[in-house]
C-alpha positions in Angstrom: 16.8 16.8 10.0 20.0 14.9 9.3 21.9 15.8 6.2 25.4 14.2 4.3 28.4 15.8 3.8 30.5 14.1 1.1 33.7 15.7 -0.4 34.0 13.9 -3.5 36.9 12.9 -6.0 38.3 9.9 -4.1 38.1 6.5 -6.1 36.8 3.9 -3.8 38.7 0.8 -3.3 37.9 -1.8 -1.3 34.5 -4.0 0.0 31.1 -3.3 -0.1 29.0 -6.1 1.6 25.4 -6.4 -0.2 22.2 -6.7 2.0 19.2 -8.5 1.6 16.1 -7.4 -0.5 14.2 -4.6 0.8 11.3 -5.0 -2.2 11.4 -8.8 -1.5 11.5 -8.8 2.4 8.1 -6.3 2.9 6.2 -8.6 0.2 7.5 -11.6 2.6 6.8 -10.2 6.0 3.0 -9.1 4.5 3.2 -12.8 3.9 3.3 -14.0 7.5 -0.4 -13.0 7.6 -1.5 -15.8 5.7 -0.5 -18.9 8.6 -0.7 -19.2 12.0 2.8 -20.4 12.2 5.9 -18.5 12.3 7.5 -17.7 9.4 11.4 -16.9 10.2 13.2 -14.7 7.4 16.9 -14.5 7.1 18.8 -11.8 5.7 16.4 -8.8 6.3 18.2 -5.3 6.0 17.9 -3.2 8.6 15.9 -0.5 7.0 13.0 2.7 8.0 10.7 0.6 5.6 11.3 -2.7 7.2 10.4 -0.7 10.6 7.7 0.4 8.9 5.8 -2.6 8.2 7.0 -4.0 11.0 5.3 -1.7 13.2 2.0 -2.1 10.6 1.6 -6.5 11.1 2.2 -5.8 15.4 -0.6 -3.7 14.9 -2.6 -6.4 13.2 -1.8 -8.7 15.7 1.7 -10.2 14.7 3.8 -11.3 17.3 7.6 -10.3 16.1 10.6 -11.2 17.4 13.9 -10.7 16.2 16.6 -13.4 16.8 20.1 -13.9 17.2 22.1 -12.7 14.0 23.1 -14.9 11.7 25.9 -16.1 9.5 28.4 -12.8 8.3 26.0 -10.6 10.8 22.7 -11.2 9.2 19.1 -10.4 10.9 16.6 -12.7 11.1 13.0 -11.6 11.8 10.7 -13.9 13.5 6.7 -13.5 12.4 3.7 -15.1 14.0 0.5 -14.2 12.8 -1.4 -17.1 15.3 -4.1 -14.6 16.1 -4.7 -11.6 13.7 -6.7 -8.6 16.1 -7.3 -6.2 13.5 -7.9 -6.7 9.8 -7.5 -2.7 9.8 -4.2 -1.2 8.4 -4.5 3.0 9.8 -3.3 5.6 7.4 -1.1 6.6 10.2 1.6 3.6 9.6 0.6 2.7 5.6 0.8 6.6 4.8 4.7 6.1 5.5 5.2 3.4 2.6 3.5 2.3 -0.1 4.0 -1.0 0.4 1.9 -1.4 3.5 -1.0 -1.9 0.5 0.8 -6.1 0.5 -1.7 -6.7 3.8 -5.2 -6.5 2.0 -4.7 -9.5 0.2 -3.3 -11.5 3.0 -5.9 -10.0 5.3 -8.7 -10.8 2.8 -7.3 -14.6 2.1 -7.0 -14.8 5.9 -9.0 -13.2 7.9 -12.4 -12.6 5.2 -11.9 -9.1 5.7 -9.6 -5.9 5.3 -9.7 -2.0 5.5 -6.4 -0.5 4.0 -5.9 3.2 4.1 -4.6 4.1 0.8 -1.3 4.5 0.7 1.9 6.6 0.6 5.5 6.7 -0.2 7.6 8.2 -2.6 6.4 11.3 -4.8 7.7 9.8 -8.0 4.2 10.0 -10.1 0.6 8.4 -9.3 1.0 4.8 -9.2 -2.6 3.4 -8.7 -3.7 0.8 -6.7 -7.1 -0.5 -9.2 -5.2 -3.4 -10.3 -5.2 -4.2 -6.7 -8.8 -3.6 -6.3 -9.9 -5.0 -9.7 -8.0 -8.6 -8.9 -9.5 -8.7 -5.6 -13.4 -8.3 -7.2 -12.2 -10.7 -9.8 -11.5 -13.3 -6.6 -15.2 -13.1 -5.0 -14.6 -10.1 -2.9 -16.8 -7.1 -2.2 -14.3 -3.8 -2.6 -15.2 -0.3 -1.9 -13.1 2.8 -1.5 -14.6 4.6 1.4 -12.9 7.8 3.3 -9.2 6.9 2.1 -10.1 3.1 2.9 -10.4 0.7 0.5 -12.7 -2.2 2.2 -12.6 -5.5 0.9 -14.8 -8.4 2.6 -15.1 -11.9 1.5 -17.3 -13.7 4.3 -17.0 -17.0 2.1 -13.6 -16.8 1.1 -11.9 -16.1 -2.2 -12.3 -17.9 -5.3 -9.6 -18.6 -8.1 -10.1 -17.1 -11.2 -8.2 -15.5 -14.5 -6.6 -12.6 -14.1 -5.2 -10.7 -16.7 -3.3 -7.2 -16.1 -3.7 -4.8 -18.4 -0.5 -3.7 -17.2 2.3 -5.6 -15.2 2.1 -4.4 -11.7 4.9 -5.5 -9.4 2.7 -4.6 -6.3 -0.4 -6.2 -8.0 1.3 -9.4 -8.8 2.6 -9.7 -5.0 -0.8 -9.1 -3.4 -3.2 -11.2 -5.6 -0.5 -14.2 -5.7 -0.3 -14.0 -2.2 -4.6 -13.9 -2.0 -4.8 -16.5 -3.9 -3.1 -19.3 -2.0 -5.9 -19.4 0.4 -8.5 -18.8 -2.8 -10.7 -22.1 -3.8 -9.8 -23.6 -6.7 -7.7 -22.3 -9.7 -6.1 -18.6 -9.9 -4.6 -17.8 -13.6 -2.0 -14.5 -13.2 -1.6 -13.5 -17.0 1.1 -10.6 -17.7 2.3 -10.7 -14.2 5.3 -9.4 -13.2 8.5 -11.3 -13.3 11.0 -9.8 -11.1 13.3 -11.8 -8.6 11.7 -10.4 -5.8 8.2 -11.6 -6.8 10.4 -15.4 -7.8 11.5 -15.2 -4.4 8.2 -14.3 -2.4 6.8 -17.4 -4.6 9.5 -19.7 -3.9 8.7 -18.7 0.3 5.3 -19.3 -0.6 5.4 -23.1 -1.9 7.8 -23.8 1.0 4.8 -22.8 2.9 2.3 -25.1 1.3 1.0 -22.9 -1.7 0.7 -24.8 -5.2 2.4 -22.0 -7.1 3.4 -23.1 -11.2 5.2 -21.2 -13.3 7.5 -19.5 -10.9 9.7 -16.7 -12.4 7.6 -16.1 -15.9 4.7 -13.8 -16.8 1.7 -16.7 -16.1 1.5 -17.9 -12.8 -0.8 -20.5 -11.6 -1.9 -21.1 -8.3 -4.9 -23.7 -6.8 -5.4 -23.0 -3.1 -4.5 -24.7 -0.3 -6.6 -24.3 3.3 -4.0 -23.7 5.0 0.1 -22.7 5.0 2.6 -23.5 7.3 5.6 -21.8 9.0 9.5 -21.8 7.5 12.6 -20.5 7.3 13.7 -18.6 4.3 16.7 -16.2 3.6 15.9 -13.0 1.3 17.7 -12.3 -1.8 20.3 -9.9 -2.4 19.2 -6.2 -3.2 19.4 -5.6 -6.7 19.1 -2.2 -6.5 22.1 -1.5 -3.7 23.9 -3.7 -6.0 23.4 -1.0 -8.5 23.3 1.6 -7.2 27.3 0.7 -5.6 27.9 -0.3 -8.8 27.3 3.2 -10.3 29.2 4.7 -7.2 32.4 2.5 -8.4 32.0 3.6 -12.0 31.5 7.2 -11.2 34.7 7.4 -9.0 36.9 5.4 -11.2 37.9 2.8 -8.1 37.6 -0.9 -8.1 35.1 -2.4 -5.4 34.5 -5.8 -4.6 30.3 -6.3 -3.8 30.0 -9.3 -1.7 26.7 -11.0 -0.5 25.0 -10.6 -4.4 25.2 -12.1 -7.7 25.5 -11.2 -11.3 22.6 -12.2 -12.8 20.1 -10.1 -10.5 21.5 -7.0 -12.3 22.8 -8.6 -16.1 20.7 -6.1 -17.9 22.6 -3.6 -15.6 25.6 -4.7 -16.2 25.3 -5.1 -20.0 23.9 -1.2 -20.1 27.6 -0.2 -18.4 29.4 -2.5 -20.1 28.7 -0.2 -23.5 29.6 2.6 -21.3 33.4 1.3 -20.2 32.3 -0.3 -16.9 33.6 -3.8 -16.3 31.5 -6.0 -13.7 32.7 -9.4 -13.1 31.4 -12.3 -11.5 33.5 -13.9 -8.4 33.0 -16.7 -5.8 30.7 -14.4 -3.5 29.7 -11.5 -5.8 30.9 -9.4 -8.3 34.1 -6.7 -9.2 33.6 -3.7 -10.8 36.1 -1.1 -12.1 36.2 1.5 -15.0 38.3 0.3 -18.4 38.8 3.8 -19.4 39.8 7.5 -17.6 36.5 8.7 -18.9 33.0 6.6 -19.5 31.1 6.4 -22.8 27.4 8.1 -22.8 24.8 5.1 -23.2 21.4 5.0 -24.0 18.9 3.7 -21.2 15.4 2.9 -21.3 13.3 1.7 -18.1 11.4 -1.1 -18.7 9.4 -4.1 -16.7 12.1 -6.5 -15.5 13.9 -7.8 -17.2 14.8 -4.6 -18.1 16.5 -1.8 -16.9 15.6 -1.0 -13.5 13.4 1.9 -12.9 14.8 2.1 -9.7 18.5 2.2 -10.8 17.5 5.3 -13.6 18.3 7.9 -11.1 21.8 6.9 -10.6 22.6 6.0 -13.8 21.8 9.5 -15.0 24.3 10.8 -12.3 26.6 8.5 -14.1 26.1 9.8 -17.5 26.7 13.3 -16.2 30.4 12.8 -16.3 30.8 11.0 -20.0 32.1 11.5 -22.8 29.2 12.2 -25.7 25.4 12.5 -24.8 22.8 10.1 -23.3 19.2 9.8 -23.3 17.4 8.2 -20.8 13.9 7.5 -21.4 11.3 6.7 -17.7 8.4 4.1 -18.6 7.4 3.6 -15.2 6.6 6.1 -13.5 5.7 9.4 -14.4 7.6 12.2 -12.5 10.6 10.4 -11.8 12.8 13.2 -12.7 13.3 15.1 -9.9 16.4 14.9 -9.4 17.5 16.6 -13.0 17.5 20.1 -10.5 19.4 19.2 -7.8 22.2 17.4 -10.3 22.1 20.8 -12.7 23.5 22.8 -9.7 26.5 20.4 -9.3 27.0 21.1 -13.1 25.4 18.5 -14.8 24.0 19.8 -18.4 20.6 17.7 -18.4 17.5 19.0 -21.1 14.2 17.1 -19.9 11.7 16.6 -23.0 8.7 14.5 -21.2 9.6 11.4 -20.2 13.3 11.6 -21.4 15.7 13.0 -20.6 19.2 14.4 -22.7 22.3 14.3 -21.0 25.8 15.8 -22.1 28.5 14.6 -20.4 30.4 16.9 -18.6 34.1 16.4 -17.6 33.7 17.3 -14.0 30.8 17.6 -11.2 31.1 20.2 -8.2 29.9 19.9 -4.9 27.0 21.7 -4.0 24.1 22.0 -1.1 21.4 19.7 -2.8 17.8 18.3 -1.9 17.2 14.9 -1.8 13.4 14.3 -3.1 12.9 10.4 -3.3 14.5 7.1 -1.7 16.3 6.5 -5.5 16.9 10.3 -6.4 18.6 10.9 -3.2 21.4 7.9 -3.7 21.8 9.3 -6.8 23.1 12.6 -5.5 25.1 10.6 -3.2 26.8 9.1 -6.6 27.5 12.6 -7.9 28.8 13.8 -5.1 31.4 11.1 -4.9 32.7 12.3 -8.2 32.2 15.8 -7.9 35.2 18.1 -6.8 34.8 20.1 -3.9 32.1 19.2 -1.1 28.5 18.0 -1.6 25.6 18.5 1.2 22.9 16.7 0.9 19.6 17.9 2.7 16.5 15.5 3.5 18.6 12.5 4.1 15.7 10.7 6.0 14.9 8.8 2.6 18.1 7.2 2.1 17.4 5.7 5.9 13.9 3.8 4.2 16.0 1.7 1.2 19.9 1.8 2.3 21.5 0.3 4.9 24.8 1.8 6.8 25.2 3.8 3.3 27.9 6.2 5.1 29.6 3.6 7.1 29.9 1.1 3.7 31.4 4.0 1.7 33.8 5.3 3.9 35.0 2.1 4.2 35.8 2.3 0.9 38.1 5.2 1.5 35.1 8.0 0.7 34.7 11.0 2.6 31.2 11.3 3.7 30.0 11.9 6.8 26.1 12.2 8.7 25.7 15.7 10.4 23.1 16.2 12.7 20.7 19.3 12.4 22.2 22.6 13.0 25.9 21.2 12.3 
């Protein structure tokens, strides 16, 4: 199992190119299912997640093909879905990632039918899929949950309705908007979820054919079509590498130019830092970032439903507050257990006091490197983050989740003049 070496206390300088979306392109592969066209996607990051779901839709029948790169080295993904073969997703490839739950409402929409093992991912806290399930019934189809399956049939197709989530549910939102294009008549989506990701996977959509109103706000209303059609589309930047470099800058006290993004996919982000000393700016192609001060300010953060802070990006920012002056609470709303990395950043130094779902941080005026465990995709960039501003060296064990939501993380930074390297097993 690979693990990173970083020794840390090097500002980075330089150029971090941004990639595209990881949580907008899986939503918009899943989406291929619904037309027998192709649907060509630009930008995709090359990613264990993408892989992932790639490896799921071949198994349903997708014929995928990547094509030449384009513009500034970008991938582009070719997806035909022209003759589905199996409406059945195995828990062998969804048990990987979570997201491999985005086929059952294509498959259902599409094909009638679906069997979708539960799913997987991340150990960050039970994140349930009845939303899924409830929106589904609330279409016209017939759902069970049977063996680790859930089943979903709708010989006569879906039917639009109003449906109202009791909670917003990014996944939810994705699978029933995408259902729903194929669905007879009217669909109401009240308290859906608003993030760019979910903008951009409806924006795809309508260039498909769908009838999609209120595109980028909580009510979304959709009348079905009988059929889409193939297009081109390029993902958005990833708001969370964005971030998540972002942090890394701040935390090392460098200046790093992020190209390939833009500043109002991460404003709330960047308002949260500015309190803490971090300057972001906005240029031509993306954004500069550099520290005002020799030492950050401790900020209060709360995660919240975007447009709010990132749960994603509360991870990293913690590592951040580590190293400020004054204390810091940060408060989790999403997901319980998301705190797993409070361990692993204590034996580097960091003075950290968990009370349920928030956690106290005194800032501490230096980090040192330690061996530490990576636990989840966000918790292990986060160590990453400490370890650039730690003294001394930082090995980081369990690598393998970085691989699912960051792409050429080693080669980016040391570009940037840090010293981090990949050892194989046993080095």
């Amino acid at each position: 199992m690979d693990k990173i070496c970083i020794r840390g206390g090097v500002p980075l300088e330089g150029v971090i190119p941004i990639g595209g979306a990881k949580n907008a392109a899986l939503p918009l592969m899943a989406a291929s299912l619904l037309t027998a066209e192709t649907l060509t996607l630009r930008n995709v990051p090359a990613l264990a997640d993408i892989a992932s779901m790639a490896n799921l839709l071949v198994q349903h029948g997708v014929e995928l093909t990547r094509g030449a790169e384009g513009e500034d080295g970008e991938h582009i993904l070719e997806l035909s879905a022209g003759h589905i073969t199996s409406s059945t997703a195995p828990y062998d490839l969804v048990r990987k990632m979570r997201a491999s739950v985005l086929v059952l409402g294509p498959l259902v929409a599409r094909c009638g039918r679906a069997r979708v093992s539960l799913p997987g991912g991340c150990a960050i806290g039970p994140r349930p899929i009845d939303l899924h399930v409830k929106g589904l019934q609330r279409l016209g189809a017939e759902v069970e949950l049977r063996g680790g399956y859930i089943e979903a049939r709708a010989p006569r197709g879906l039917r639009g309705a109003e449906i109202a989530f009791p909670a917003v549910s990014v996944g939810a939102t994705e699978n029933l908007l995408m259902a729903a294009t194929l669905a007879e008549g009217e669909t109401l989506l009240i308290n859906a979820a608003r993030e760019p990701e979910i903008t951009d996977l409806a924006e795809c959509l309508t260039a498909m054919g769908a009838r999609i109103d209120g595109i980028g706000s909580d009510r979304l209303r959709i009348v079905g079509v009988p059929l889409l059609h193939g297009v081109a589309h390029s993902i958005i930047p990833d708001r969370i590498e964005t971030g998540t470099y972002i942090m890394a800058a701040a935390a090392t006290g460098g200046e790093v130019t992020l190209t390939n993004t833009r500043l109002n996919l991460v404003a709330t982000v960047a308002r949260t830092l500015e309190g803490a000393g971090v300057e972001v700016s906005e240029t031509a192609d993306g954004l500069v970032v550099r520290r005002r001060a020799e030492r950050l300010e401790g900020v209060d953060v709360m995660t919240e439903p975007y447009p709010g802070f990132p749960t994603d990006l509360q991870a990293q920012v913690m590592a951040l507050m580590t190293i400020a002056n004054g204390a810091s609470m940060i408060t989790e709303t999403i997901f319980e257990n998301r705190f797993m990395h409070v361990p692993e950043l204590a034996r580097m130094g960091a003075n950290i006091n968990v009370h349920g779902a928030s956690a106290l941080v005194r800032g501490v005026p230096q980090l040192t490197g330690a061996p530490v465990m990576a636990t989840d995709l966000r918790a292990s960039v986060s160590l990453v983050v400490a370890g650039l501003a730690a003294a001394g060296q930082t090995v980081i064990n369990r690598v393998y989740h970085l691989d699912r939501g960051y792409e050429r993380l080693e080669a980016k930074l040391a570009r940037c003049k840090a010293r981090i390297e990949r050892l194989q097993d046993g080095a």
